[in-house]
VOGU-3710 file (C-alpha; in Angstrom, 3 decimals, decimal comma):
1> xxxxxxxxxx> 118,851/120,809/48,082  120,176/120,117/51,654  121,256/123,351/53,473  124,536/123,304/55,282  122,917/124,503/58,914  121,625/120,532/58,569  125,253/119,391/60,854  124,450/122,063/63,764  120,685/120,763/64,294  119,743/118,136/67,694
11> xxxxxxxxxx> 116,718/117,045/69,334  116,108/117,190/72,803  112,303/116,875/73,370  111,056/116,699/76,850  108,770/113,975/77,489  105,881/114,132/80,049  102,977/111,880/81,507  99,537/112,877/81,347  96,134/111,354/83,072  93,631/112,834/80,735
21> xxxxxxxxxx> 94,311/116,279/80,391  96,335/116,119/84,011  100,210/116,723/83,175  101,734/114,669/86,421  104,753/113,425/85,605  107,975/115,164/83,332  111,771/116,130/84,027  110,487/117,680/87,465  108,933/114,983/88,798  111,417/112,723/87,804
31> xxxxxxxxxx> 113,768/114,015/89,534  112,154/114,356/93,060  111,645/110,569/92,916  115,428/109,911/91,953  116,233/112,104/94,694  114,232/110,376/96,970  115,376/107,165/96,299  119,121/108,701/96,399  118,740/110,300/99,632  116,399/108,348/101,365
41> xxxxxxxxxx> 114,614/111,840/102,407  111,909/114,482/100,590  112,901/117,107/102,151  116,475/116,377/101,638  115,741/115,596/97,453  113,925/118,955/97,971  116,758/120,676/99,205  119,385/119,535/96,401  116,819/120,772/93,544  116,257/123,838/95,226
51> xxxxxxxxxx> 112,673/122,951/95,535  110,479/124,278/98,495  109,530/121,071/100,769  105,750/121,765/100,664  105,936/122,212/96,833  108,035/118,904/96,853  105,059/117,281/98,906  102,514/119,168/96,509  104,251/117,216/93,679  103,796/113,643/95,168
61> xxxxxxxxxx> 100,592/114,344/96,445  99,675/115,286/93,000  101,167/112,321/91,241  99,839/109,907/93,593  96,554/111,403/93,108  97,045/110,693/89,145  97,989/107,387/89,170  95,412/106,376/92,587  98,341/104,943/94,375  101,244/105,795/96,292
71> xxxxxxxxxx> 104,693/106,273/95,129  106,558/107,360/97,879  106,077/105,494/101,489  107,312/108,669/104,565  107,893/108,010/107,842  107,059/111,200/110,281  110,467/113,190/111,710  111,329/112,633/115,231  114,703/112,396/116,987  116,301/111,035/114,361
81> xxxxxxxxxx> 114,135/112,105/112,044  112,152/111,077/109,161  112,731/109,083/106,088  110,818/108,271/102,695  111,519/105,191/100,431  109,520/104,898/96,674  107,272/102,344/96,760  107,248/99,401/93,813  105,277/101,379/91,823  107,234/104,582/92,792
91> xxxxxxxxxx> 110,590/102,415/91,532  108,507/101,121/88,795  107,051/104,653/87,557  111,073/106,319/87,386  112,646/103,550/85,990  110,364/103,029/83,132  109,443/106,961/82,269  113,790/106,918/81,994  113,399/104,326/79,094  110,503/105,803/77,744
101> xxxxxxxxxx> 112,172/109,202/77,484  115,465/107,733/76,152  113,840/106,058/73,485  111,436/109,402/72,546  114,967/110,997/72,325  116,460/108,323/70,083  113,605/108,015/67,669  113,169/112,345/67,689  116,898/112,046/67,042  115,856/109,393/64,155
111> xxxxxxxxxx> 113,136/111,570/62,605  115,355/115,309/62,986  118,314/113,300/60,561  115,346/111,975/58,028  113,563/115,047/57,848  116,925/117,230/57,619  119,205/114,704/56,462  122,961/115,474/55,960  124,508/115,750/52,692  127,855/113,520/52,778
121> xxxxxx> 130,926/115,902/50,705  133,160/113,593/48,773  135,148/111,275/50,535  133,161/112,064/53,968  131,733/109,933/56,242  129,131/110,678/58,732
//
C-alpha cells in the first residue's frame, strides 16, 4: 500500500563536519567563509549574516583550530582598513563541503523516493 501524503514529502538534511566529536563546520560556517571570500572583509560577512564580529572571529578561530591550519589570511584595520582573503585550504574547505552537501541532498533525495516511493495513477507520469 503506498499512502497518498508520499507526493508532499522532501529531504533537506543539513550536513556538517566533525573532528572527533568537535562539530566545526555546517550551514553557519559555510557561509562566513563565502562571505568572506565575497566581501573581501569578516567583519563585513559578519555584518550581512547578522552575526556579531567576535562570534564571527570565534567561528574561524574554532575551525582553524579543527583542521590545525588557517583558513582565512586578515590583515589588521588602519586607514583604509582591514581586509581578509581564504586561504587555499580556506577555498578548498567551501568549495568541496558545497559538493559534499549537494550530493548528501541528492542521494537523501534518492533514499526518501525508495523508501516512500510514489504510486504512478493510470496514464501518469512522474
Amino acid at each position: 500500500m503506498i499512502y497518498p501524503f508520499n507526493k508532499k514529502l522532501r529531504s533537506n538534511p543539513r550536513v556538517r563536519l566533525y573532528a572527533g566529536d568537535d562539530r566545526f563546520f555546517g550551514p553557519g560556517t559555510k557561509d562566513l567563509l563565502a562571505g568572506i571570500r565575497k566581501t573581501g572583509s569578516v567583519q563585513q560577512a559578519c555584518a550581512q549574516m547578522d552575526l556579531s564580529y567576535s562570534k564571527g572571529r570565534h567561528m574561524i578561530r574554532h575551525m582553524e583550530a579543527a583542521l590545525e591550519t588557517t583558513l582565512v589570511e586578515r590583515t589588521r584595520g588602519g586607514a583604509g582598513g582591514g581586509s581578509a582573503v581564504l586561504t587555499p585550504a580556506g577555498e578548498y574547505l567551501l568549495d568541496q563541503f558545497a559538493a559534499y552537501e549537494q550530493a548528501v541532498k541528492r542521494y537523501a533525495q534518492q533514499q526518501l523516493q525508495q523508501f516512500f516511493p510514489i504510486e504512478e495513477q493510470e496514464g501518469e507520469q512522474t
